[in-house]
C-alpha positions as a Python dict, from the first residue, in 0.01 Angstrom:
ca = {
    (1, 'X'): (0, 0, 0),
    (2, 'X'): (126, 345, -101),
    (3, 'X'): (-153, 572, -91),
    (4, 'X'): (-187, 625, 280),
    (5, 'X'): (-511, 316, 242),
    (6, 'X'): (-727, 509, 4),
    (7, 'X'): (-797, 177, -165),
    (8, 'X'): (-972, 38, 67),
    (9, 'X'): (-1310, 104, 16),
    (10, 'X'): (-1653, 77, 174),
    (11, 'X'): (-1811, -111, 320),
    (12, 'X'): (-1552, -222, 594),
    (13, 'X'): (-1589, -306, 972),
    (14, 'X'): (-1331, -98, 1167),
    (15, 'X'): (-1263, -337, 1513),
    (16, 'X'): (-1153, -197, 1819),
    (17, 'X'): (-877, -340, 2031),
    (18, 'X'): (-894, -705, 2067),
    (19, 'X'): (-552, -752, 2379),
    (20, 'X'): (-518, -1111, 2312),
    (21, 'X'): (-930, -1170, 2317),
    (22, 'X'): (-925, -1407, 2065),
    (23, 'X'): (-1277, -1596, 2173),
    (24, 'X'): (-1443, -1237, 2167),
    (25, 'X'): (-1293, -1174, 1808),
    (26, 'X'): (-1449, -1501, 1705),
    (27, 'X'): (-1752, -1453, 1814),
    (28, 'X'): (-1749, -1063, 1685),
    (29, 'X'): (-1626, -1202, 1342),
    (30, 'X'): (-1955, -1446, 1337),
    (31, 'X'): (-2195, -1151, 1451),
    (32, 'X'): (-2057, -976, 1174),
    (33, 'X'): (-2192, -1235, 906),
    (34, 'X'): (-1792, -1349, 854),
    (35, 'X'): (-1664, -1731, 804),
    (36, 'X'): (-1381, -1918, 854),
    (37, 'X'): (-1286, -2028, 495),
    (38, 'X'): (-1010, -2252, 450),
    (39, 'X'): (-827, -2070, 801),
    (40, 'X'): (-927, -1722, 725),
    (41, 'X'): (-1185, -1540, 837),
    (42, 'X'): (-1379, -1373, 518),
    (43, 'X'): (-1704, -1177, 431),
    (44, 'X'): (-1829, -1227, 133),
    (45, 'X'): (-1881, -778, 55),
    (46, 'X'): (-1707, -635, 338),
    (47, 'X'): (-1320, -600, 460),
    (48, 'X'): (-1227, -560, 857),
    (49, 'X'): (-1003, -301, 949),
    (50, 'X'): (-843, -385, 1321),
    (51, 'X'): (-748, -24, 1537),
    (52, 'X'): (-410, -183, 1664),
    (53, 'X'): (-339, -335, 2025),
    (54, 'X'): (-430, -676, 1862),
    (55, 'X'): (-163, -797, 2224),
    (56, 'X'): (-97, -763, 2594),
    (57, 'X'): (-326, -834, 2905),
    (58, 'X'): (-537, -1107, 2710),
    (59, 'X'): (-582, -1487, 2687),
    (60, 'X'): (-484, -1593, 2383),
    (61, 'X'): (-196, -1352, 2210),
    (62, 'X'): (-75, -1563, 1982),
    (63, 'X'): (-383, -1724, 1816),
    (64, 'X'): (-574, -1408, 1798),
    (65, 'X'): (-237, -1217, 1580),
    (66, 'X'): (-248, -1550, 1355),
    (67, 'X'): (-639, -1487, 1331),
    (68, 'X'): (-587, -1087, 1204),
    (69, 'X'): (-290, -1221, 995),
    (70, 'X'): (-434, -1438, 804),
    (71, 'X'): (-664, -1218, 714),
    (72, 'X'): (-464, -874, 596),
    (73, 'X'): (-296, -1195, 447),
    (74, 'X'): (-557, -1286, 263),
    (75, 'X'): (-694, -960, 180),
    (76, 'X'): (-967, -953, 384),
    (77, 'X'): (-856, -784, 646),
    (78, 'X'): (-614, -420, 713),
    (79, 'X'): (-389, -353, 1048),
    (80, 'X'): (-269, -50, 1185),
    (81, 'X'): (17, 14, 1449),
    (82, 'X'): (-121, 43, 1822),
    (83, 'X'): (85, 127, 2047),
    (84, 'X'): (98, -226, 2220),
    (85, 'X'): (281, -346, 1882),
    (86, 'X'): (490, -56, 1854),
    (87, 'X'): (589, -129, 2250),
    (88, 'X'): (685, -481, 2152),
    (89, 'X'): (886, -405, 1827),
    (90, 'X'): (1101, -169, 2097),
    (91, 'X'): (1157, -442, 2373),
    (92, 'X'): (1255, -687, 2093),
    (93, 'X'): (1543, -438, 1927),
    (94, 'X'): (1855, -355, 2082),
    (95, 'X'): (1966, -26, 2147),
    (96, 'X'): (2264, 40, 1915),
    (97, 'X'): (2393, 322, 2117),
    (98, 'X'): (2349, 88, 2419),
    (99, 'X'): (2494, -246, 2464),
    (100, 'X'): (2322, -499, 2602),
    (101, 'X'): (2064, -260, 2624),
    (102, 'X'): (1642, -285, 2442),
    (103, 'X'): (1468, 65, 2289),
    (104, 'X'): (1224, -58, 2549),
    (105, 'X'): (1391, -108, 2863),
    (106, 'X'): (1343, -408, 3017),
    (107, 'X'): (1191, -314, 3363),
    (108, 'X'): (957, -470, 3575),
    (109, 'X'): (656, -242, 3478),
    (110, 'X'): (742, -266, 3120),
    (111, 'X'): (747, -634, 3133),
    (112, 'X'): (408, -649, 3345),
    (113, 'X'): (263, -478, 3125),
    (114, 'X'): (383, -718, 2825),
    (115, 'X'): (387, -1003, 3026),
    (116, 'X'): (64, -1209, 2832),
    (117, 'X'): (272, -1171, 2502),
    (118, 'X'): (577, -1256, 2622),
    (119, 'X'): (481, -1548, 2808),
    (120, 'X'): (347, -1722, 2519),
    (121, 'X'): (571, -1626, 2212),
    (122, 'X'): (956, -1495, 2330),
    (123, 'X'): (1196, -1785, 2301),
    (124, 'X'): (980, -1923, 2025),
    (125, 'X'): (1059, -1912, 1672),
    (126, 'X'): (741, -1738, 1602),
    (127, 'X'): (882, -1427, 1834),
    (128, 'X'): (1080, -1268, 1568),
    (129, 'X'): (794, -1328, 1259),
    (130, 'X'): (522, -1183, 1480),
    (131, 'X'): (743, -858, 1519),
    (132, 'X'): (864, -802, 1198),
    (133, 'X'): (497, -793, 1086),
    (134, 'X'): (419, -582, 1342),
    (135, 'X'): (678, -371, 1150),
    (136, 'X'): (473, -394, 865),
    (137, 'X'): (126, -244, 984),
    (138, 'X'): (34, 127, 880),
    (139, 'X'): (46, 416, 1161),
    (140, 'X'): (-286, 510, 1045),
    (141, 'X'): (-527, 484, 695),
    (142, 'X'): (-669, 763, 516),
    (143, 'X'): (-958, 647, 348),
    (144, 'X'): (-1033, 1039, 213),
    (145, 'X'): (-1434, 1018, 350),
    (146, 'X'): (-1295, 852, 678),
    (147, 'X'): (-964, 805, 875),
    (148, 'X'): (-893, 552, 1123),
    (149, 'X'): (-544, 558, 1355),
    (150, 'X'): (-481, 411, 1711),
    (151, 'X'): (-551, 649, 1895),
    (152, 'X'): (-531, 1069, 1774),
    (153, 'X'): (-506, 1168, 1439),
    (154, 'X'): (-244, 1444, 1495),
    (155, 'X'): (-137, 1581, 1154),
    (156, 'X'): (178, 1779, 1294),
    (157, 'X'): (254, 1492, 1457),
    (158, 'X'): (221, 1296, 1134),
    (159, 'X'): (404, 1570, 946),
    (160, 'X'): (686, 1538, 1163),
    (161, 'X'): (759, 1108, 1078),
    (162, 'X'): (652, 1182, 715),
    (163, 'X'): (989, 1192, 604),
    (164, 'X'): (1108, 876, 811),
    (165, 'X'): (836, 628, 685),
    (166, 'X'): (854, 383, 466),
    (167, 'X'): (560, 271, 227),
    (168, 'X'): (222, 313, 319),
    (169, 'X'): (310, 499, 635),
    (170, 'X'): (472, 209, 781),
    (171, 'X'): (818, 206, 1048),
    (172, 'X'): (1153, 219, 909),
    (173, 'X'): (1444, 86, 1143),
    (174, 'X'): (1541, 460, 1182),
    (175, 'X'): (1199, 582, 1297),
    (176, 'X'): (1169, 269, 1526),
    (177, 'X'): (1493, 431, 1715),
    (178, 'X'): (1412, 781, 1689),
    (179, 'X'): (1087, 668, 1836),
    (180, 'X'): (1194, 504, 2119),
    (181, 'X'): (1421, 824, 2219),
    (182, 'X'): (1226, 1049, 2441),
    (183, 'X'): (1472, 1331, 2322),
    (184, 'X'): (1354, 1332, 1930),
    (185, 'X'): (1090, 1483, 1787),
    (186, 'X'): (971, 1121, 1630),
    (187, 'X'): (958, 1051, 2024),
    (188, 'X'): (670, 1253, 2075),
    (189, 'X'): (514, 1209, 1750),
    (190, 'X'): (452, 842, 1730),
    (191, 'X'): (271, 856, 2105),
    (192, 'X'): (76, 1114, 2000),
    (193, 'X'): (-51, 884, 1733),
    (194, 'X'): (-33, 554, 1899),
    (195, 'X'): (-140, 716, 2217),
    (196, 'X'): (-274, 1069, 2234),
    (197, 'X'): (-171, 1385, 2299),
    (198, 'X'): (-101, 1391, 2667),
    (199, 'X'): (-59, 1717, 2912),
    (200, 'X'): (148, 1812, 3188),
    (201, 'X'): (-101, 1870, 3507),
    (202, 'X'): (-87, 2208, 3680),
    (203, 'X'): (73, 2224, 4045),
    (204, 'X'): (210, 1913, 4118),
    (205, 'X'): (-109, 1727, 4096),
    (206, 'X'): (-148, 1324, 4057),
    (207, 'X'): (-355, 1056, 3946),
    (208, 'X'): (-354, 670, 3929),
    (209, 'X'): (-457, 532, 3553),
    (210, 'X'): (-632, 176, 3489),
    (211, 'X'): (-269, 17, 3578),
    (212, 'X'): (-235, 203, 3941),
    (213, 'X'): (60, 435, 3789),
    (214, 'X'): (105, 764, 3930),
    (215, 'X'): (55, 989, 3682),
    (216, 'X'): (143, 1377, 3657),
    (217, 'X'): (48, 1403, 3288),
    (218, 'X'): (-316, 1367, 3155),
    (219, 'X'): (-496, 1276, 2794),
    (220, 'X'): (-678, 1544, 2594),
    (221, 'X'): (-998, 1425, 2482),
    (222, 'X'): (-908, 1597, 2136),
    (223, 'X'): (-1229, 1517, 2007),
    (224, 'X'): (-1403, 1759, 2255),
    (225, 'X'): (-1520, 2070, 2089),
    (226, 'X'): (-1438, 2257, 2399),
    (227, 'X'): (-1076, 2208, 2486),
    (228, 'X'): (-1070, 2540, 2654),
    (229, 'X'): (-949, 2451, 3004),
    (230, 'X'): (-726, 2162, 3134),
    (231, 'X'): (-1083, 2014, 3321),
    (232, 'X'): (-1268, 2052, 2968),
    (233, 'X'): (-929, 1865, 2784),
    (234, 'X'): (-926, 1609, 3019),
    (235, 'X'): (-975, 1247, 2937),
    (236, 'X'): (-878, 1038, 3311),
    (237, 'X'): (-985, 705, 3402),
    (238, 'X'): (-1211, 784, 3637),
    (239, 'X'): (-1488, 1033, 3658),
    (240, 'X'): (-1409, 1136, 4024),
    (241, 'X'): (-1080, 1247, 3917),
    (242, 'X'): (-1195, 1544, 3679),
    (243, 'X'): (-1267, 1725, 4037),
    (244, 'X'): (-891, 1677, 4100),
    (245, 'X'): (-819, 1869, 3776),
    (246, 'X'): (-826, 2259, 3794),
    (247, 'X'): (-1051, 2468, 3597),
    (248, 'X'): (-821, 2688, 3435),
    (249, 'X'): (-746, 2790, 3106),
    (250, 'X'): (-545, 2517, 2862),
    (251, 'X'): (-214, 2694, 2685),
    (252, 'X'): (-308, 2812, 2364),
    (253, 'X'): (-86, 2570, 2202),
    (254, 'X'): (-284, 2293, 2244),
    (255, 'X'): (-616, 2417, 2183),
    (256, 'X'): (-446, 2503, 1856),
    (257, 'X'): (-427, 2122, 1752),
    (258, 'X'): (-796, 2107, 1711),
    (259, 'X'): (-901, 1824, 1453),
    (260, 'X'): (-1024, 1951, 1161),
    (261, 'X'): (-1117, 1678, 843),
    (262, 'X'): (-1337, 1441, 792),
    (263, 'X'): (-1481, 1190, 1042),
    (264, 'X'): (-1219, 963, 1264),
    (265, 'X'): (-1230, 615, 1373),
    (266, 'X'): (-1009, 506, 1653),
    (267, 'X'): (-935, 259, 1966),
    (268, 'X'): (-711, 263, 2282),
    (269, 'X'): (-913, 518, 2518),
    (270, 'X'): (-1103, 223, 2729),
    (271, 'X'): (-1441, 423, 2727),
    (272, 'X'): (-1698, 233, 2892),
    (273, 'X'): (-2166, 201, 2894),
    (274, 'X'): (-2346, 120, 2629),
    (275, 'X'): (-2091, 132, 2287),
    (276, 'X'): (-2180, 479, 2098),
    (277, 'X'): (-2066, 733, 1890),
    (278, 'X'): (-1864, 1002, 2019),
    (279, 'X'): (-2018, 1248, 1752),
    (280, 'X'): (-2092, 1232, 1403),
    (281, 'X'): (-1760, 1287, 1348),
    (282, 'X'): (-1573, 1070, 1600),
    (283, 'X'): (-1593, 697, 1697),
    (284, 'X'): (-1381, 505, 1988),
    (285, 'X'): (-1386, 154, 1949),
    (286, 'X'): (-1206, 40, 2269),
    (287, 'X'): (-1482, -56, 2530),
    (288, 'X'): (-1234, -252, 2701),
    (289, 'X'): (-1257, -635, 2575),
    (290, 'X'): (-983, -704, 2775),
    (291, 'X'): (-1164, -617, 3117),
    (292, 'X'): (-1505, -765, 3074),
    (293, 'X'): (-1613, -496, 2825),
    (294, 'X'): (-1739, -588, 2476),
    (295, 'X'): (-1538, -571, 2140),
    (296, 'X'): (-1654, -297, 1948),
    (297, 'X'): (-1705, -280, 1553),
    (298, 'X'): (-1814, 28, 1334),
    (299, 'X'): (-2009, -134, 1015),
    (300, 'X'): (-1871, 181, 811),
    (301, 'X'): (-2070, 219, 458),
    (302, 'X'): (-1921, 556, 294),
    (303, 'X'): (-2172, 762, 510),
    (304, 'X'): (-2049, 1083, 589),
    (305, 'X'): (-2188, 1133, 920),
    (306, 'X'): (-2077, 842, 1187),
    (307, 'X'): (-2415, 729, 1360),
    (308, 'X'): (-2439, 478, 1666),
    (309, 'X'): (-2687, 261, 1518),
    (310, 'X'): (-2392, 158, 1272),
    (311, 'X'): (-2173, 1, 1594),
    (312, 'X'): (-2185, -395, 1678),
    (313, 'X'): (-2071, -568, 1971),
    (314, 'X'): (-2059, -842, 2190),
}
């Protein structure tokens, strides 16, 4: 693919993030009115597109990446680059500058965090194939009437790799090093793809996300019309912890970033009630299907305005 996946075209399913959920997938894939054909999942008119963070925290990591694989194999299927997969393409690939040393460090909270993957595939031979195809996925797809990426589309951000990616937006070994440096400009760029902008908190406040971390920095909901103040901008894990968050005015900088194109599709933000559209102009898929929530799908049909009676689930 070299035209940033603008021939792919309706209708598709766009799947939120799947962590290693392989018996949801399944039984999405069958809601869906798809069928295992000769080991690959098809539909007869339509073509899946998965949001990324096919691994980590679930059951069954290695069945459900042969599952999608066979698919974008097969052509019935697309992938993009979550930030789970970009995560596990940096603790696979030494540091050159570093000896002995991963892009990822190897530390106990990296490793819990990766520890479903890497308990069933490293020290296999199917470790090293499952990451160089990881290296293959897209960062994101621009479909021209839609766009789907992990988890912001961020066109500075995008701007900024442009010139490091190989075809059809996909990692080079250069980005994947200048992405794993928190001192380069790719640094920044690639999580605010693969995992939204994020903002330092005012005053030396604190707050523990969905894996108990401390955390001094918060997400912008950048789909929010009204990113005016840092409460407004905020996207935390729990409710209770927007009264934590002053009301004060946001630095114009990043209410400057303010999405403007056509309608977005995208995972990784763990929302949670009933599945629903954001707007008519933004979707998250991730309900979180790796904690009891239901895996999401968008049945996407070249409308122009995104509509909740269009999502699946089970």
């Amino acid at each position: 693919m070299t035209d940033g996946g603008r021939s792919l075209k309706a209708p598709i399913d766009v799947i939120g993030d799947v962590h290693g959920q392989y018996d949801k997938l399944v039984a999405l894939l069958r809601h869906l009115r798809y069928h295992d054909t000769g080991g690959c999942w098809r539909h007869p008119d339509r073509t899946a597109v998965f949001v990324g963070d096919l691994i980590d925290r679930g059951p069954r990591q290695a069945a459900t990446v042969d599952l999608v694989r066979r698919m974008v194999d097969a052509g019935a299927a697309r992938c993009i680059l979550g930030n789970h997969e970009f995560n596990a393409i940096a603790w696979a690939t030494p540091d050159p500058e570093r000896p002995g040393e991963h892009l990822r460090r190897h530390t106990p909270a990296n490793c819990h965090q990766h520890e479903a993957f890497l308990r069933e595939v490293e020290g296999t031979s199917r470790y090293g194939e499952i990451i160089a195809w990881f290296k293959t996925l897209p960062l994101w797809l621009d479909l021209g009437e839609v766009r789907i990426v992990h988890a912001c589309w961020h066109q500075a951000s995008m701007d900024v790799i442009q010139p490091s990616m190989g075809p059809g937006q996909t990692l080079t070994e250069e980005l994947i090093v200048l992405g794993s440096r928190k001192e380069e400009p790719a640094y920044r760029a690639i999580e605010n793809i693969c995992k939204g902008p994020e903002l330092e908190l005012p005053d030396g406040i604190v707050f523990t996300d969905r894996d108990g971390k401390k955390r001094s920095e918060f997400r912008i909901a950048w789909w929010q019309q009204d990113l005016s103040t840092f409460r407004r901008a905020a996207r935390v894990p729990n409710e209770d912890d927007l009264q934590l968050i002053p009301d004060l005015p946001l630095p114009a900088a990043s209410v400057a970033d303010r999405y403007v194109g056509p309608p977005v599709m995208f995972g990784h933000y763990w929302f949670d009630g009933p599945p629903a559209v954001i707007s008519d102009r933004f979707a998250c898929l991730d309900y979180s299907a790796a904690n009891q929530g239901p895996l999401v799908a968008y049945r996407w049909d070249g409308e122009s305005k995104l509509s909740s009676v269009k999502l699946a689930w089970v």
